[in-house]
C-alpha positions as a Markdown table, in Angstrom:
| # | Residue | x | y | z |
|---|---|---|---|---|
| 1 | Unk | -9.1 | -23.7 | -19.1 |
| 2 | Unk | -7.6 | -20.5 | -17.4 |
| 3 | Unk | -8.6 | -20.1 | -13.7 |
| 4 | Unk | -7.5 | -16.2 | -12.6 |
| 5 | Unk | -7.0 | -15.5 | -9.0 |
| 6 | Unk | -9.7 | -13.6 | -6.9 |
| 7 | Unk | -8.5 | -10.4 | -5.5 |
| 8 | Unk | -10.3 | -8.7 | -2.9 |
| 9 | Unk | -10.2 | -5.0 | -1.8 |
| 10 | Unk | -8.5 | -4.0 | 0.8 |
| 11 | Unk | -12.1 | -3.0 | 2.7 |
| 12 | Unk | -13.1 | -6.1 | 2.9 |
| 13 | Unk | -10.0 | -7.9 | 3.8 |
| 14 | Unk | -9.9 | -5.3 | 6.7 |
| 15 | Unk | -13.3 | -5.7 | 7.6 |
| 16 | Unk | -12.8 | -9.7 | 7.3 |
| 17 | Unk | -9.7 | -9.5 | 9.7 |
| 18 | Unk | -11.1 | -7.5 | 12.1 |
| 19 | Unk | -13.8 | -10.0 | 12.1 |
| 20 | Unk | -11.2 | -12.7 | 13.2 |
| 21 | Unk | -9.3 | -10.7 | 16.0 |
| 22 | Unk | -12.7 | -10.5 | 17.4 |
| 23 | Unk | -13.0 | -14.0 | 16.8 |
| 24 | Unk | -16.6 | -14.4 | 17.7 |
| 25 | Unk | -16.6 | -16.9 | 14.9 |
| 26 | Unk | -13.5 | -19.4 | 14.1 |
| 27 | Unk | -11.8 | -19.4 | 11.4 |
| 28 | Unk | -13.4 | -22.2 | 9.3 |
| 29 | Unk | -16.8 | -20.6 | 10.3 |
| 30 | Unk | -15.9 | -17.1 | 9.1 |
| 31 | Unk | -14.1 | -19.2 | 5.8 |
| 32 | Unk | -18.0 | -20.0 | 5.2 |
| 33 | Unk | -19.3 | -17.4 | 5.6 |
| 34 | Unk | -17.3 | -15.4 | 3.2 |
| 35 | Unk | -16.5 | -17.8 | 0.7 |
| 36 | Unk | -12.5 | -17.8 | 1.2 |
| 37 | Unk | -10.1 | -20.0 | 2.7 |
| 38 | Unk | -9.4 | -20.3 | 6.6 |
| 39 | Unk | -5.6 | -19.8 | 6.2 |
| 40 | Unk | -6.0 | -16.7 | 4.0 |
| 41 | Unk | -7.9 | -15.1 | 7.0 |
| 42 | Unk | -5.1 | -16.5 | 9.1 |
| 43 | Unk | -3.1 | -14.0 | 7.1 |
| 44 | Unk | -5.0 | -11.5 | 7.0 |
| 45 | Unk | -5.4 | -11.5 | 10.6 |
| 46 | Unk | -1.5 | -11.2 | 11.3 |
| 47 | Unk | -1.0 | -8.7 | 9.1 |
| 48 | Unk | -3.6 | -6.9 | 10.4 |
| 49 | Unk | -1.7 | -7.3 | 13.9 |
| 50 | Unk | 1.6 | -6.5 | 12.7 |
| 51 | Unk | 0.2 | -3.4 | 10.9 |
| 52 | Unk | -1.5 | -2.0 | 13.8 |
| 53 | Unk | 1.4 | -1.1 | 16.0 |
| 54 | Unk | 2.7 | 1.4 | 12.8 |
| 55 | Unk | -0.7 | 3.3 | 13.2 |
| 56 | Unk | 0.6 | 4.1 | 16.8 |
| 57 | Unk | 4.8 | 4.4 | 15.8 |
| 58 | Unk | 4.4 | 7.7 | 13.5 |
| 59 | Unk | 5.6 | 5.3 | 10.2 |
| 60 | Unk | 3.2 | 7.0 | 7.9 |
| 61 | Unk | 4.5 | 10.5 | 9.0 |
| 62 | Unk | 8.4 | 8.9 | 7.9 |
| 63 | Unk | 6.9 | 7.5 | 5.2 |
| 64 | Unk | 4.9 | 10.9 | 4.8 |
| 65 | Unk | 8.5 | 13.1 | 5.3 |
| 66 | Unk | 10.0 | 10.7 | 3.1 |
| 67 | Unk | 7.7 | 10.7 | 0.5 |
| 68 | Unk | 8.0 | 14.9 | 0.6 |
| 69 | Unk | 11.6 | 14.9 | 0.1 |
| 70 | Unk | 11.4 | 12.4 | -2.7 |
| 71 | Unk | 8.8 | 15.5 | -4.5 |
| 72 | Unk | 11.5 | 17.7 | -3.3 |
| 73 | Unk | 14.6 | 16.0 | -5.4 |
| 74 | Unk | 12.3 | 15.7 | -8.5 |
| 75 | Unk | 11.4 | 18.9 | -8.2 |
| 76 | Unk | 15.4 | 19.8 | -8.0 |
| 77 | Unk | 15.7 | 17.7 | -10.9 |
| 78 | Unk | 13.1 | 18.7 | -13.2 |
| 79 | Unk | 14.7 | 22.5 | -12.6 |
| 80 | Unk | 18.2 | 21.2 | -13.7 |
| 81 | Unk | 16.7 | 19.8 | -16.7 |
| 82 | Unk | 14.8 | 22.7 | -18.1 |
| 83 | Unk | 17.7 | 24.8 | -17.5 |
| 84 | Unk | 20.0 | 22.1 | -19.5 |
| 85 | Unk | 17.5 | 22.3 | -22.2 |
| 86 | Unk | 17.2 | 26.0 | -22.5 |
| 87 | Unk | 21.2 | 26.0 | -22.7 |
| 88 | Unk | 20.9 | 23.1 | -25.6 |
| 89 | Unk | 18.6 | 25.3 | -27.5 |
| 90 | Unk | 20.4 | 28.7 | -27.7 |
| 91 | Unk | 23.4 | 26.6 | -28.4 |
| 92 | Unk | 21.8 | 25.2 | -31.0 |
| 93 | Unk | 19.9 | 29.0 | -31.8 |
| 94 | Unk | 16.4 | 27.1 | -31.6 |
């Protein structure tokens, strides 16, 4: 018998962590009440922690500026290769 991991959206681990920093329940109790395993709301909870201080360090606007000049290179790219295949073709009087 095949057993296949559970895998839960990112909502609800969210909501679930925030549940712990609160930590009106403990961690076994909120375990319960979900269904999952303390130590996988352990995680949760530090890296909902450790992800927190990016909301407040501009990483999504490097990751933002880095993701633009990634589109900008591709773009670069995709312009070198039309004009390599427009060359190939009137060499090759397609």
């Amino acid at each position: 018998m095949e057993t296949t991991r559970k895998r839960y959206s990112a909502d609800f681990k969210a909501k679930v962590a925030l549940e712990a920093i609160r930590a009106d329940l403990t961690l076994a109790e909120l375990g319960a009440k979900h269904g999952i395993h303390h130590t996988m709301i352990a995680a949760w909870k530090r890296q909902a922690i450790e992800g927190m201080a990016s909301t407040f360090t501009g990483a999504s606007e490097l990751s933002r500026a880095t993701g633009e000049a990634e589109i900008d290179k591709l773009h670069s790219k995709i312009g070198q290769l039309m004009v390599e295949r427009d060359f190939l073709a009137k060499a090759f009087g397609r």
